[in-house]
C-alpha positions as CSV (number, residue, x, y, z in Angstrom):
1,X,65.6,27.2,-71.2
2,X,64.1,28.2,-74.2
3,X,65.7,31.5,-75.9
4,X,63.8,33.4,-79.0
5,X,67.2,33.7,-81.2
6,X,65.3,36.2,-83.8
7,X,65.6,39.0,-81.3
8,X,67.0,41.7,-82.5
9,X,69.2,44.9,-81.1
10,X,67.8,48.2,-80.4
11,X,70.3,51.0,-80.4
12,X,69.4,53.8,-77.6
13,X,66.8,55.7,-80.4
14,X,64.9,52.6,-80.8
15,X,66.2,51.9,-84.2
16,X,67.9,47.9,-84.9
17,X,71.4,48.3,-85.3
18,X,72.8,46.7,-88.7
19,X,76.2,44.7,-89.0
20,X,78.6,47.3,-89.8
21,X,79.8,45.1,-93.3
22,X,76.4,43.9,-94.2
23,X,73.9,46.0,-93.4
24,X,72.3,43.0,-92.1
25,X,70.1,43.5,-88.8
26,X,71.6,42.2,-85.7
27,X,69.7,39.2,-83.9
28,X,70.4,37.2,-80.8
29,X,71.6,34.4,-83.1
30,X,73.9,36.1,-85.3
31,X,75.7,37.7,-81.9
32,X,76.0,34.3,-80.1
33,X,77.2,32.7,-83.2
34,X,79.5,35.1,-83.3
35,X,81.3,34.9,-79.6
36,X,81.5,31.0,-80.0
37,X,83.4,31.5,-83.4
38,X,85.9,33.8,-81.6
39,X,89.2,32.9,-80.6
40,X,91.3,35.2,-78.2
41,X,94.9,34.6,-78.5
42,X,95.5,35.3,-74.9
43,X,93.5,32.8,-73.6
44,X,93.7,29.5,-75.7
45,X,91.6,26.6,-76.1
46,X,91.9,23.4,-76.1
47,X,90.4,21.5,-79.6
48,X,87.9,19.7,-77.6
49,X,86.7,23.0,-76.2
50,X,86.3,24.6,-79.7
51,X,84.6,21.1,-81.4
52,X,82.4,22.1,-78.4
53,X,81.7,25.4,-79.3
54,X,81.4,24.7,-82.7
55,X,78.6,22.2,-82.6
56,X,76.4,24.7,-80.2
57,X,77.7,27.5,-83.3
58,X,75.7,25.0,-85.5
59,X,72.9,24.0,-83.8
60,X,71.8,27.5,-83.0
61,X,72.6,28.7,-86.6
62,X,70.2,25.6,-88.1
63,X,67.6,26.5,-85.4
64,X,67.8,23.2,-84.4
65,X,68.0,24.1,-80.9
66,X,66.0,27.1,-79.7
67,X,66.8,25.9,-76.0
68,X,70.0,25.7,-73.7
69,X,71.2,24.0,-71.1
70,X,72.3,26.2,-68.2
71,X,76.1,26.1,-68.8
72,X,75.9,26.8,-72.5
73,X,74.0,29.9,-70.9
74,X,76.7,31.0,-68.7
75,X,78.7,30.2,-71.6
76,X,77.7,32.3,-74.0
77,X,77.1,35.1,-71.7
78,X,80.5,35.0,-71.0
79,X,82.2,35.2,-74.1
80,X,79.1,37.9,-75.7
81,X,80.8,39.7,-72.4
82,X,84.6,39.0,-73.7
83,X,83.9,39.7,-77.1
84,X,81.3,42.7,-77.9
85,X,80.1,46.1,-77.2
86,X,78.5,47.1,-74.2
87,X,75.1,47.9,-76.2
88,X,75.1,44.2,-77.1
89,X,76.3,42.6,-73.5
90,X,73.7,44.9,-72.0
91,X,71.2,43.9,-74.2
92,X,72.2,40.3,-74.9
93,X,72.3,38.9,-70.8
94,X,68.7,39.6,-70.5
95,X,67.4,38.1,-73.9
96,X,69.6,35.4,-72.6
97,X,68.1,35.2,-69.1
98,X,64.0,35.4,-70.4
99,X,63.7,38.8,-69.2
């Protein structure tokens, strides 16, 4: 499915929230980067698992994939689930889904 990564998030004013350290503006890309980068200690990985994450990290960060396979859908919803605010999730699942 193709996904338009330049998105960006809205907070509930309309204005695009801004990285925190940065001041950068957030976009679909910089969040799913993000959640494949992170590591929870309570559930670890194995190397192959994060090689795999990794290489998705990078392809999306290049743009040199602007669309994704069904699992590395479910995938990424799941961990933008695990690993951010609710502003992003609820924003996130549907720029993830087309809607």
């Amino acid at each position: 499915m193709k996904i338009d990564f330049s998105k960006k998030f809205k907070n509930f004013n309309g204005e695009i929230l801004k990285d925190s350290q940065s001041q950068k503006e957030l976009t679909l890309l910089d969040i799913c980067v993000e959640s494949l980068m992170a590591i929870d200690p309570k559930e670890p990985i194995d190397g192959s698992e994060k090689v795999k994450r990794y290489n998705l990290a990078c392809d999306i960060h290049s743009k040199r994939k602007d669309s994704l396979l069904a699992e590395e859908i479910v995938l990424l919803k799941d961990l933008i689930g695990k690993y951010f605010t609710t502003i992003i999730v609820g924003q996130a699942v549907p720029m993830l889904e087309n809607d």
